[in-house]
C-alpha positions in Angstrom: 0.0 0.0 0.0 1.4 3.4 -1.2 1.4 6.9 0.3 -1.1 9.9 -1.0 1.3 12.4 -2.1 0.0 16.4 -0.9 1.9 19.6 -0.8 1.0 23.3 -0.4 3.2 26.3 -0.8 2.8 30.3 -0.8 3.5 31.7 -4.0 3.6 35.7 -4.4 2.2 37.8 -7.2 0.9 36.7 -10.0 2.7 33.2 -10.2 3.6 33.5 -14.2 6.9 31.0 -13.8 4.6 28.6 -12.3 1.9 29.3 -14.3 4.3 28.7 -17.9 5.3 25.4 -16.6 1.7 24.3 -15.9 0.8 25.3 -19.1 3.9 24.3 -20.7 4.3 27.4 -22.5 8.0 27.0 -21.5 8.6 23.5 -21.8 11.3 21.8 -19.6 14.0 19.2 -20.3 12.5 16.5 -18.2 9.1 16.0 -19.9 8.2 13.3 -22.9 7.0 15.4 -25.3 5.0 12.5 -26.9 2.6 12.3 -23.9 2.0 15.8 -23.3 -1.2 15.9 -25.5 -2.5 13.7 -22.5 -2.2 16.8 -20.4 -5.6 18.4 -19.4 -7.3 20.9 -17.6 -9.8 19.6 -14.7 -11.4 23.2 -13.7 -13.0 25.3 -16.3 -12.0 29.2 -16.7 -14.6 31.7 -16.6 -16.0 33.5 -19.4 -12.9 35.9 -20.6 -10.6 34.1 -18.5 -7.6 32.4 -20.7 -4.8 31.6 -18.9 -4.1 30.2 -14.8 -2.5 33.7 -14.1 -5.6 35.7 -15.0 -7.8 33.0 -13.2 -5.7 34.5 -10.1 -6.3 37.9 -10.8 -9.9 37.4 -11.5 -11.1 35.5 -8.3 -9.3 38.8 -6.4 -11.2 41.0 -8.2 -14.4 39.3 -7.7 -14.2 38.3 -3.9 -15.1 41.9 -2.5 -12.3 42.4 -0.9 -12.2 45.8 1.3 -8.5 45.8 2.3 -5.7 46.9 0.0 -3.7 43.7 -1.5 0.3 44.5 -0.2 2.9 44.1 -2.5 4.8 41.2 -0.7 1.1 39.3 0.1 0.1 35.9 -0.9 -1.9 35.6 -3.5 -2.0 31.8 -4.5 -1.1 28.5 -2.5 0.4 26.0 -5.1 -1.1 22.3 -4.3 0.5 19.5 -6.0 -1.6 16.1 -5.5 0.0 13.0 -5.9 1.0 9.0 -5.1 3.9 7.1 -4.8 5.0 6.3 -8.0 3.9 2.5 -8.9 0.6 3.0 -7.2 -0.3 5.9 -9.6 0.9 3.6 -12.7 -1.1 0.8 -11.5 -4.3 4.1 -11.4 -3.1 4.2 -15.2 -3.1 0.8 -16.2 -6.4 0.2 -14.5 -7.6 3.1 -16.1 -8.8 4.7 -13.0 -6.7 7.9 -13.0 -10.0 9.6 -14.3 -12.0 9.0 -11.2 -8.8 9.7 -9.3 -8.7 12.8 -10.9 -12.7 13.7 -10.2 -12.5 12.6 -6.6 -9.5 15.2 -5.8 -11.2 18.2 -7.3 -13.9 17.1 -5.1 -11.7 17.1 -2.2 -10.2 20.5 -3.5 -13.8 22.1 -3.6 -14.8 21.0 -0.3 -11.9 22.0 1.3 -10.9 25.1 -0.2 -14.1 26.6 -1.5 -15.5 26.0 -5.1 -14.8 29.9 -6.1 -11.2 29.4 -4.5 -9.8 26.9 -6.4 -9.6 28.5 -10.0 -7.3 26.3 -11.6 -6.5 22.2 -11.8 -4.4 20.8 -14.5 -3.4 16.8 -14.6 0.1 16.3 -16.0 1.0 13.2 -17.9 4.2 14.0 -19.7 6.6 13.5 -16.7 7.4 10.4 -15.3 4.9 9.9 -12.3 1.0 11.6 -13.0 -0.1 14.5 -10.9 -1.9 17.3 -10.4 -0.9 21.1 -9.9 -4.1 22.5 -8.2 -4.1 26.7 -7.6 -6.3 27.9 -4.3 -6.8 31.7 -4.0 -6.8 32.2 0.4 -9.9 33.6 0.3 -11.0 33.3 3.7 -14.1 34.7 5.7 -14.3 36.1 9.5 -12.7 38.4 11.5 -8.7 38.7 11.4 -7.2 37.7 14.9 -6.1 40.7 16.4 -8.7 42.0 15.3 -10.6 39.8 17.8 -8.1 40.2 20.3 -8.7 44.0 20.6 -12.6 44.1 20.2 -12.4 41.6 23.1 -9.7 43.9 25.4 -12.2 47.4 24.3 -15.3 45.5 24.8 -16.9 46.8 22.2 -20.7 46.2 21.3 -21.4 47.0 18.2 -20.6 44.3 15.5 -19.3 44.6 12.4 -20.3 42.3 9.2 -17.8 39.8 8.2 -16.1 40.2 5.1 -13.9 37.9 2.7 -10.4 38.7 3.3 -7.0 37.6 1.9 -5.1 35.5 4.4 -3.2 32.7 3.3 -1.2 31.8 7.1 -4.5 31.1 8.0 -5.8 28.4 5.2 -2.1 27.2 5.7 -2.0 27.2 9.5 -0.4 23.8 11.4 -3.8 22.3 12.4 -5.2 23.4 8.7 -2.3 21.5 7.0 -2.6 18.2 9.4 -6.3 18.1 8.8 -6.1 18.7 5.1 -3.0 15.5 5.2 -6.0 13.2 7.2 -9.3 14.3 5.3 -7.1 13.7 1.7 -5.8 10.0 3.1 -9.4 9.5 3.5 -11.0 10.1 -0.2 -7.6 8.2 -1.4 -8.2 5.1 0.7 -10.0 3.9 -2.4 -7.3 3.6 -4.8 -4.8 2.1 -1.9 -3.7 5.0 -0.8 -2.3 6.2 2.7 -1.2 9.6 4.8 2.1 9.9 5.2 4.3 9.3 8.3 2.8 11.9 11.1 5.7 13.8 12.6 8.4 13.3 9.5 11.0 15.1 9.8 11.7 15.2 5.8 11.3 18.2 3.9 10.4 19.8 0.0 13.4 21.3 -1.0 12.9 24.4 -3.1 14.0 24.7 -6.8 16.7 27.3 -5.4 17.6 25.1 -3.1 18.1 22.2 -5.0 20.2 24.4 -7.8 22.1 25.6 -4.7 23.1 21.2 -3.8 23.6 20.8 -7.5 26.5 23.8 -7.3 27.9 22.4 -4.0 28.2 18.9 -5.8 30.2 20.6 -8.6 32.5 22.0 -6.4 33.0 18.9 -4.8 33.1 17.2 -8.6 35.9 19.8 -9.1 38.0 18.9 -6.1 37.5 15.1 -6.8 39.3 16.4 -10.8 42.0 18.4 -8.8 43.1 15.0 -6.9 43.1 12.9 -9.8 45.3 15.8 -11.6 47.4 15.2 -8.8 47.4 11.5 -8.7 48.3 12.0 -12.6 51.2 13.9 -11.9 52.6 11.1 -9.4 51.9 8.7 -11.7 54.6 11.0 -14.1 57.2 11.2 -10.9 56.5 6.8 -11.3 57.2 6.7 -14.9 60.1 9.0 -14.7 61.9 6.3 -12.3 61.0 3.5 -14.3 62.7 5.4 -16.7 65.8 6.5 -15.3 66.0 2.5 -13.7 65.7 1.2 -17.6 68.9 3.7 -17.8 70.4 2.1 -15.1 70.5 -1.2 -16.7 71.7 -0.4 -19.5 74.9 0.7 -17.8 75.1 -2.3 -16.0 74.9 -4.2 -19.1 77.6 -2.1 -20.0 79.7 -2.3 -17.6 79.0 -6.5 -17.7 80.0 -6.4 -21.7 83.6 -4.9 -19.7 83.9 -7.4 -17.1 83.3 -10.0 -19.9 86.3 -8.9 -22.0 88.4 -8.6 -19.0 87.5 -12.4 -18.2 88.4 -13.1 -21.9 91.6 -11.3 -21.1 92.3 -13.1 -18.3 92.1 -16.5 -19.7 94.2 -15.8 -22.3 97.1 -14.5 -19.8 96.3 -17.2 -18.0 97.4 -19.8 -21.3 100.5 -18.0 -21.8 101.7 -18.1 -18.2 100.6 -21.8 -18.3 103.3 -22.0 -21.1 106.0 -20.1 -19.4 105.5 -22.2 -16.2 106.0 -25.0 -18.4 109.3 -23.3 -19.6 110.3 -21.6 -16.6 108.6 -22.7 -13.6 109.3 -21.2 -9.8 107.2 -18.9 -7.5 106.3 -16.4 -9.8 104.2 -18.9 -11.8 102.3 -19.9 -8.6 101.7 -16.5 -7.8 100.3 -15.6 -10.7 98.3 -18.7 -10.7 96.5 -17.5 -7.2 96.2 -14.2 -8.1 94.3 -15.2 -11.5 92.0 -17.7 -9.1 91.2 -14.5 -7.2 90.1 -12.5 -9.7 88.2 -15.5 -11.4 86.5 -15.7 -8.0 85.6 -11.6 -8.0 84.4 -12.1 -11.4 82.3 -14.9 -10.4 81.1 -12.5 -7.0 80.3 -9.3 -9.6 78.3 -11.6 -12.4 75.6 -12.7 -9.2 75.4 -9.1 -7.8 74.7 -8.0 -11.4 71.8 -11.1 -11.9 70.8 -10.2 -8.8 70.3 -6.3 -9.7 68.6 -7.0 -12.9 66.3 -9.5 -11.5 65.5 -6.3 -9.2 65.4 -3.8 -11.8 62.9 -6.4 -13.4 60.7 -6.4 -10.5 60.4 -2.7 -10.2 59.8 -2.3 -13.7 57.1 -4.7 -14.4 55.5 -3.1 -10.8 56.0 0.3 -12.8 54.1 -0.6 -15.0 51.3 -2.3 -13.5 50.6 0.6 -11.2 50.9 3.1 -14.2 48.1 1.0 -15.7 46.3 0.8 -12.8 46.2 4.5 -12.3 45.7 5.3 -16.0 42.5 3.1 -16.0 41.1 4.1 -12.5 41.7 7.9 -13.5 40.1 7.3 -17.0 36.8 6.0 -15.1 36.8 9.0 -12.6 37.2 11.2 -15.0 34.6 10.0 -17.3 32.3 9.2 -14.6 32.4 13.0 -13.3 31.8 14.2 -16.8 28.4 12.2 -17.4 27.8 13.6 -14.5 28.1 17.1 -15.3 26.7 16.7 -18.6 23.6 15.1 -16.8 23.3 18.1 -14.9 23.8 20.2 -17.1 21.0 18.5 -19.5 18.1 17.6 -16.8 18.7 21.2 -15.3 19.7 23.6 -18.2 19.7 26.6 -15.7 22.9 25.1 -13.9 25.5 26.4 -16.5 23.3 29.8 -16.0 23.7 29.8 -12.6 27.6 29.1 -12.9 28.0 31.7 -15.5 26.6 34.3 -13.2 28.6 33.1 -10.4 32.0 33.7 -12.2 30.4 37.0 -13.9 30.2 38.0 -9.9 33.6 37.1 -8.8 35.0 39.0 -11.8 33.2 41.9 -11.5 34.9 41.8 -7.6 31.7 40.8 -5.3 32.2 38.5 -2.2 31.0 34.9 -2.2 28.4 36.0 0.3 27.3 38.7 -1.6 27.2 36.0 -4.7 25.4 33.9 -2.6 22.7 36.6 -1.7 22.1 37.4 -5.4 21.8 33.6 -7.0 19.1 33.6 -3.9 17.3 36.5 -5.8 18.2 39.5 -3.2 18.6 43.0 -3.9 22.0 44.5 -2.9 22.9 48.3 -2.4 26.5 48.6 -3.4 29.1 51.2 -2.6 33.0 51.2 -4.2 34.1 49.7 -7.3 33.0 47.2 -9.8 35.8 46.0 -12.2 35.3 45.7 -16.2 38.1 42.7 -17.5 36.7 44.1 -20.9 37.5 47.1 -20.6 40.8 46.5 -18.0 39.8 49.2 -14.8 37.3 49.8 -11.9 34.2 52.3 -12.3 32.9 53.3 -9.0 29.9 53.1 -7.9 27.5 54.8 -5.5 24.6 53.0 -3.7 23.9 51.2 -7.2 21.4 48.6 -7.1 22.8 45.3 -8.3 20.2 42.0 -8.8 20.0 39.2 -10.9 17.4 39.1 -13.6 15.8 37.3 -16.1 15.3 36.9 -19.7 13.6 34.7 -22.5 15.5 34.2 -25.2 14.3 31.8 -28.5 12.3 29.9 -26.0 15.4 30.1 -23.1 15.8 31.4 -19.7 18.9 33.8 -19.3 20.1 35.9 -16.2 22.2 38.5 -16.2 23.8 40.9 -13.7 22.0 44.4 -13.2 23.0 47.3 -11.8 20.1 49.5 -11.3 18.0 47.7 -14.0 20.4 47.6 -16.2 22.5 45.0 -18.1 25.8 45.1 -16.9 27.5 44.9 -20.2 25.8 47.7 -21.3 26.4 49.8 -18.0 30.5 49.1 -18.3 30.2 50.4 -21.5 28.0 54.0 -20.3 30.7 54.0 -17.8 33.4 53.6 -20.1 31.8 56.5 -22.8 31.5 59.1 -19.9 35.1 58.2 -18.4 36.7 58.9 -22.2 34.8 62.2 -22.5 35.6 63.5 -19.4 39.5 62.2 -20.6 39.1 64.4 -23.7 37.5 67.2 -21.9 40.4 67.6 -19.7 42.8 67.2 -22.2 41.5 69.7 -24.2 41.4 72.2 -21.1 45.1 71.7 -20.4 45.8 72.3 -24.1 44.2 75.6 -24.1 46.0 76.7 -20.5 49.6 76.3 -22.2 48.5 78.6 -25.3 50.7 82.0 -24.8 49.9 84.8 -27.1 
């Protein structure tokens, strides 16, 4: 028996990112784009209502709200309704995922309100079914201070309620716990149960999960940083094995000598066997012993030498084998590491964005943290200097506004660095036009003071 998959979060304005990848107007890298015809909408727009985004914006203008909508307010809770994954292909297969689908808009209604849920789309095209629901916290009642200070003036008059906008209440703690039980409940049909009460895992955001994907390079790059240094000791090993194959050469040199010395010796050895013959007496005998010696040093130097080139064997042919060993082990590592990073770099196509803007910050001369703060999507007030490699100086800068922003291009997502809206490309080069005026100004002015008439 498999688990009911729900999950709420706050989303702020008018949602349009969400809203182009629900209605695949962007279309991501991790879709089939041969089952996305399967995709379909479960809740019906209202007359001059197109799109998810204007469904939004519609249910506020209609609710009869009194109070002013802030800028930073909630105006949609994203609810993603789910199973585990071989419970909602057996749905398929059984060809229940229609009544699946009817029975959660059901639950959706009852829950959130029939005019509050103005949009529910089933997606096919990725790899386990689900639905992206859209609620609007409309809510009725009296806020809860406002409560609390009717109740400390005791006041006797009573006001009307009125629908208000208040998503921390629709997604309170006891709110989200009931919602987990009363959704196990209508699932129980299909053999579906709530999840472990009191789980300590969590939903990681898409930032967040960019922000593990960057740590993992870095590690990815310090793994490729000890294998360029296991490479180079692998050099420093073949360099030896080298200079021992040098080695033995000389000693086969220098046995090629004591050979001819040996061939030497028995020939002085014949001719002193014929002048004993002639002459006989000590000298003879001397000679005799002395040519036994060196036959035996001979004898002593031709092991030592075996004995050295059965070593110098050894250590080459373990050379070798560790050179091979290393060349094949670093081979794998490195391939390995590089489907890795072309897997990343394929499933989540804004990766090499996000690393591009990251070493467009560190050039220009911002701090990691202050990095950091702007891949999160913060604003930052800058005072000093930022440095152009383009244009090879510093322009400073004076409470300038810096943020990363987004573009579409042919269909893609690019960021860029702004400073105070604007492209920062484009403000080096402002910078750069003013800086060369004012150069030729000055110039010009010290021209015309050195003029005597």
């Amino acid at each position: 028996m498999g688990y009911c998959v729900l999950h709420l979060e706050k989303a702020k304005g008018a949602d349009s990112g969400m809203s182009a990848h629900i209605e695949r107007t962007i279309v991501p890298k991790n879709i089939d784009p041969t089952r996305t015809h399967l995709n379909r909408e479960l809740i019906r727009f209202p007359d001059g209502v197109c799109n998810r985004t204007a469904a939004i914006r519609h249910r506020l203008d209609t609710a009869g709200l009194k109070r002013k909508i802030g800028k930073n307010q909630v105006q949609a809770i994203r609810i993603v309704l789910s199973g585990t994954h071989e419970d909602m292909e057996r749905m398929e297969n059984e060809r229940r995922l229609g009544e699946w689908c009817d029975d959660s808009v059901a639950w959706l209604r009852e829950t959130y309100g029939a005019d509050n849920l103005v949009s529910a789309v089933l997606h096919m095209d990725e790899e386990t079914p689900h639905i992206h629901a859209t609620v609007v916290p409309i809510v009725q009642g009296e806020r809860r201070k406002q409560k609390k200070e009717e109740k400390a003036k005791r006041r006797y008059r009573t006001k009307a309620t009125a629908p208000r906008l208040c998503a921390d209440e629709v997604m309170s703690r006891a709110n989200l716990i009931r919602y987990q039980d009363t959704y196990a409940e209508h699932m129980a049909k299909y053999g579906l149960k709530r999840g472990v009460r009191g789980s300590t895992a969590k939903h990681l955001s898409t930032h967040e999960y960019y922000r593990n994907l960057i740590t993992q390079g870095e590690d990815i790059q310090e793994n490729i940083a000890n294998l360029l240094a296991r490479e180079a000791e692998a050099r420093c090993i073949i360099e030896e094995a080298e200079q021992a194959k040098m080695e033995l050469a000389r000693i086969k040199a220098e046995k090629k000598t004591v050979e001819l010395k040996n061939s030497a010796t028995k020939t002085a050895t014949a001719a002193l066997n014929g002048i004993n013959s002639l002459l006989g007496g000590n000298k003879v005998s001397r000679l005799e012993s002395e040519n036994r010696q060196l036959h035996g040093e001979v004898a002593e130097l031709k092991e030592s030498i075996g004995q050295m080139r059965t070593d110098m064997q050894k250590m080459k042919e373990s050379h070798v084998a560790e050179r091979l060993r290393a060349s094949e082990q670093h081979q794998r590592e490195i391939g390995n590491l590089r489907r890795i990073i072309d897997k990343a770099k394929e499933w989540f196509p804004m990766l090499a964005e996000f690393f591009r803007i990251e070493r467009l910050c560190r050039s220009v001369g911002l701090s990691e943290r202050h990095t950091d703060e702007l891949l999160q999507g913060k604003v930052l007030v800058v005072t000093g200097k930022l440095h152009s490699d383009e244009y090879r100086r510093s322009f400073a800068v004076e409470k300038a506004r810096l943020q990363v922003g987004r573009e579409e291009r042919d269909g893609k997502t690019v960021l860029d660095l702004l400073v105070d809206r604007v492209p920062i490309a484009r403000w080096f080069k402002e910078q750069w036009e003013k800086f060369r005026h004012l150069s030729v100004h000055s110039s010009q002015e010290n021209r015309s003071k050195g003029v005597r008439l």
